[in-house]
C-alpha positions as CSV (number, residue, x, y, z in Angstrom):
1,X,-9.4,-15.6,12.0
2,X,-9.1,-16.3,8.2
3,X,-12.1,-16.8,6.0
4,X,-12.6,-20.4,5.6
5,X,-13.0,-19.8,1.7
6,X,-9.5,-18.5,0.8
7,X,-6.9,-20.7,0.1
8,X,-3.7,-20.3,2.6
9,X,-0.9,-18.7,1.4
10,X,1.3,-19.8,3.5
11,X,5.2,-20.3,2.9
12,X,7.7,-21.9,4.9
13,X,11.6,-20.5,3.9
14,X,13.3,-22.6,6.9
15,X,12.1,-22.6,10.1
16,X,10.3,-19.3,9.4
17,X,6.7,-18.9,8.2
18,X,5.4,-16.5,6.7
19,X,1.4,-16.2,6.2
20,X,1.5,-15.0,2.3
21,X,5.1,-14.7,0.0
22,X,4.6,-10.9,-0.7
23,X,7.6,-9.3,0.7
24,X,9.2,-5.8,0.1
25,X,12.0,-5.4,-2.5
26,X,15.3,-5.6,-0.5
27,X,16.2,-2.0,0.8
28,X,13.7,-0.4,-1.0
29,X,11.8,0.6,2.7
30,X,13.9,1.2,4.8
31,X,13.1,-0.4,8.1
32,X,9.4,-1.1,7.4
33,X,8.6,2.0,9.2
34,X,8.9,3.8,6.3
35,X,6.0,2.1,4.3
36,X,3.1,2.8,7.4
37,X,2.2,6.4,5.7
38,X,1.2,4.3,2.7
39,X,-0.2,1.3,3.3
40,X,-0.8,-1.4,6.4
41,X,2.4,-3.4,6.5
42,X,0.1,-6.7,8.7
43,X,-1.3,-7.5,5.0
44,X,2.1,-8.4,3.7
45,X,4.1,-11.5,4.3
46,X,7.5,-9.9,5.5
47,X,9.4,-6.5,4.9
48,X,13.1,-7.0,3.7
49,X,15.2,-4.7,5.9
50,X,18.5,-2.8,4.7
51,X,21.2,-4.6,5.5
52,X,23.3,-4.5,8.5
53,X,27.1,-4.8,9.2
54,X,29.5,-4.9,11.8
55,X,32.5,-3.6,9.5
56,X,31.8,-0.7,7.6
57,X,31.6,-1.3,3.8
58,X,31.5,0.9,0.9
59,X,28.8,-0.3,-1.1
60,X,27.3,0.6,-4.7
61,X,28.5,4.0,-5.8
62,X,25.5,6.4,-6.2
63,X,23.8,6.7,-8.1
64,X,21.2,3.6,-6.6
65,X,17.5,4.6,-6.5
66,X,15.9,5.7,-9.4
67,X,12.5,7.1,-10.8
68,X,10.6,5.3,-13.1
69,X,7.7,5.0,-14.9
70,X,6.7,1.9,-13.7
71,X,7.7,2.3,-10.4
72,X,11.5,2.3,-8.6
73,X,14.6,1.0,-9.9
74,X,17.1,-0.1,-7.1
75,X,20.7,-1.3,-7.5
């Protein structure tokens, strides 16, 4: 049960609900299973999947992750 002294951060994007607007940059974790070594996924308010087709597709030409210092750059 939340504490009755934090605010609700709450979103609604459609018909989905999502209990706080932090979600994972898009591709950046894989599956979600990826991020359990690190931290508790619960806490944030969705992952954002790779995507998913059908048809095959090329997409971006490597190279598309990349070191930096503050963190990871994605394409």
């Amino acid at each position: 049960m939340p504490r009755q002294d934090r605010p609700s951060l709450a979103v609604k994007l459609g018909a989905l609900r999502l209990k706080n607007p932090v979600l994972t940059a898009s591709g950046t974790s894989g599956y979600g299973i990826d991020l359990l070594p690190h931290f508790d996924i619960s806490g944030i308010g969705g992952v954002v999947s790779k995507s998913l087709s059908l048809a095959p597709r090329e997409g971006n030409p490597p190279v598309r992750l990349s070191e930096t210092p503050g963190g990871m750059l994605n394409s």
